[in-house]
N, C-alpha and C positions, 0 to 999 in steps of 0.2 A: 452610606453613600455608595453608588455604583461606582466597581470598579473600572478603569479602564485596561484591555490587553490590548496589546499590541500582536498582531501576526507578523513571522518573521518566514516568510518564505522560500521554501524551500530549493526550487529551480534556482532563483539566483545567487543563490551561495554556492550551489552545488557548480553554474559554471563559472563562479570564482576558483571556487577549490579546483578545477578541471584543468583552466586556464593562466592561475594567478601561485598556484601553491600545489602543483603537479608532482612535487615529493610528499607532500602531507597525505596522510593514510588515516583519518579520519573520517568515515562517511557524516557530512553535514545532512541533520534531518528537523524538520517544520515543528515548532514549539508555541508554546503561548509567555508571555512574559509580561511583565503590570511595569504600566506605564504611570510615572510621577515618583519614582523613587521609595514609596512606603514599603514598610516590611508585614507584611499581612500574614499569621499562625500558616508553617507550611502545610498543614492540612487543609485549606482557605488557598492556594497558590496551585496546586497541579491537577490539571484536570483528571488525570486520572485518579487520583483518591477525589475528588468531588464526586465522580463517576459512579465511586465505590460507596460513598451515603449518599448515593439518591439526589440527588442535587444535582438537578438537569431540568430541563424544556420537558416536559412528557405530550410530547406531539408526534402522531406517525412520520417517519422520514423513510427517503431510499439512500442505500448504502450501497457500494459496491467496489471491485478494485480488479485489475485488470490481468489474465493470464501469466505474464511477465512485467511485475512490476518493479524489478531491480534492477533489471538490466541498463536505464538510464543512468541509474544511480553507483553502478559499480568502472570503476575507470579500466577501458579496455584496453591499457598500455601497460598493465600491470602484469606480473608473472605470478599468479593466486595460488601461493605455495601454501600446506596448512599452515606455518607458522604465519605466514601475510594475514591469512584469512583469520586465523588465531587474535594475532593483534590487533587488527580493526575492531572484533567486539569485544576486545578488553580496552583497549582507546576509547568508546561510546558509552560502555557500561559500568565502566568503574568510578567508588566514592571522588569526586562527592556528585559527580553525575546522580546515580543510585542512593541515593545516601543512605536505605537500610540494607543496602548487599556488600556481605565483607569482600574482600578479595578471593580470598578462599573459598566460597559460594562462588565468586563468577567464574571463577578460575574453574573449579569442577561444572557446572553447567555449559561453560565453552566448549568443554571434552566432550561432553554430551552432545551438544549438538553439534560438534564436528564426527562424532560415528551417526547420528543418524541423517547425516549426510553424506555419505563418502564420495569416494572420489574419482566419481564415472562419470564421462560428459553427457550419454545420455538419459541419465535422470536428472539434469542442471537445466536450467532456465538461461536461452530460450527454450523453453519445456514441446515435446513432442517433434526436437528436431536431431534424433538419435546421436549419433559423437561425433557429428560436426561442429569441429570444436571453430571452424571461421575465420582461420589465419589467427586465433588470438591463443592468453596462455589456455592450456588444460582445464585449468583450476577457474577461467574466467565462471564459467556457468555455475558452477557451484556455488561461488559465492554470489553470484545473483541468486539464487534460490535461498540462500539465506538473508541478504540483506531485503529481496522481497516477500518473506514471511516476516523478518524481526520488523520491517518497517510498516508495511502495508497490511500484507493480509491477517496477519495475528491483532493488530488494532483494528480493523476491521471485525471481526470476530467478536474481541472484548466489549467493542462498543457496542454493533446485534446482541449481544449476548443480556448485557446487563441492564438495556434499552427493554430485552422482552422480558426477561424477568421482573423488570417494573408494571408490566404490564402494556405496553408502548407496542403497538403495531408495528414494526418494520419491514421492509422490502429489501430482497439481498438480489444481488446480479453479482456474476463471473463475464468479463467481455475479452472473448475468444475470437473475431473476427480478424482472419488475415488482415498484414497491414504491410501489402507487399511495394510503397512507395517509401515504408522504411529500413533502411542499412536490414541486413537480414538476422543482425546478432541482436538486434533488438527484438525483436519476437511481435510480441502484443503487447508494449512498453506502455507504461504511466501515462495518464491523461488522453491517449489513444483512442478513446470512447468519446471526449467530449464535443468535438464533431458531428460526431453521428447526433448528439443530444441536442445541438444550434442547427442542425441540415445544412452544415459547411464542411464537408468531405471532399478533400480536393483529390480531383481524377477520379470522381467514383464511377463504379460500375453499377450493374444494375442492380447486383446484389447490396452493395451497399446504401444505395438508395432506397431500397425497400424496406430495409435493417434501419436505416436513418427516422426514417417515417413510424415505424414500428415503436422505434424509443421515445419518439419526439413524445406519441400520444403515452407511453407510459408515464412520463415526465411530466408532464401537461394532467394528467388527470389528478396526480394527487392533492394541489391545492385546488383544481376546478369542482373535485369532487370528493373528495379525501378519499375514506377508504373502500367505498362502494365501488366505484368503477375498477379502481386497483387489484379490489382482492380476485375480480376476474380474470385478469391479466398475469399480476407476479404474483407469485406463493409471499402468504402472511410466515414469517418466519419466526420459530419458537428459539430458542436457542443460538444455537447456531447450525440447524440440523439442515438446513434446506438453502440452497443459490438456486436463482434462474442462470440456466448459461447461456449467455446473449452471443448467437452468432447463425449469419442467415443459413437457411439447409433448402436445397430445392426440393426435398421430399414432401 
């Protein structure tokens, strides 16, 4: 029998957690969970080991995730000291969350990726807007650049990744287009794109509208025409070696 999942959405916890439990240091992130109470082999339960035997749709899809994708996701009241930043992804990643990573494993991996992040605001997200750190903590960016690789673009990756090596056509985009009616410490934040993708961009400019129309047909052509009109458009992606970066350029 077909399973049922349920989708546990991400946005609205996150402005629970923002709104409702503004001391909790937990970042809340989008999961799958089986609906009707059975206990199915947890190899059979997480998408991502299904991912990992093959066990998917093998149909071209587009993928993609947005410049700044953390920056919604990280609470900008906080003072993002390392050990803050420390905590948070041992709160997310620790048993039985993970349940084949000992402590000891996350514990040295968090070390890890706290040096190859350090601790300069202009290499933090929002990305390419040098140490304007924006009345918030120091430490804000930083840890948007991590919780938008752990979250967003490193699962974006695994998924292209393991989609082409099955052999699966996929389409990758970066969407880089100012989004100067948003707070400016959000950058090019989460879901930012999908506007352009409806041609519902409020206050657009001219460039946006031509950038709008641009995606709509990218969009639009893969089930009109799978991968023929496509592969003229966005790069067929092997790996994870190739993103188009979507954002309009008068040149």
């Amino acid at each position: 029998m077909a399973k049922d999942f349920v989708t546990i959405f991400v946005l609205d916890l996150v402005h629970l957690q923002f709104q409702k439990w503004s001391n909790h240091r937990v970042v809340v992130v989008c999961t799958l969970r089986e609906a009707g109470g059975s206990n199915p082999p947890r190899d059979m339960r997480l998408p991502s080991l299904l991912f990992s035997k093959g066990i998917f749709a093998k149909i071209p899809f587009i993928a993609g995730t947005n410049l700044d994708e953390g920056t919604v996701f990280t609470q900008p009241s906080y003072n993002y000291t390392t050990e803050l930043i420390e905590s948070i992804i041992i709160a997310n990643y620790s048993p039985p969350a993970v349940e084949s990573v000992s402590e000891s494993q996350l514990e040295n991996a968090t070390k890890e990726i706290l040096e190859l992040y350090p601790a300069i605001p202009a290499l933090g997200s929002p990305f390419n807007t040098g140490n304007d750190t924006f009345g918030l903590s120091p430490g804000f960016k930083r840890a948007s650049a991590i919780i938008g690789d752990l979250l967003w673009h490193s699962q974006r990756r695994f998924w292209i990744q393991t989609a082409s090596n099955a052999g699966v056509k996929t389409f990758g985009y970066l969407f880089t287009q100012p989004q100067p009616e948003d707070p400016p410490f959000l950058g090019v934040p989460h879901i930012s794109e999908v506007d352009y993708v409806y041609g519902n961009v409020a206050n657009a400019t001219e460039s946006d509208t031509v950038l709008s129309t641009a995606m709509i047909d990218y969009w639009v052509s893969l089930p009109r025409a799978w991968t023929r009109t496509m592969e003229r458009v966005l790069p067929v992606l092997h790996g994870s070696s190739t993103l188009l970066k979507i954002k309009y350029s008068y040149n």
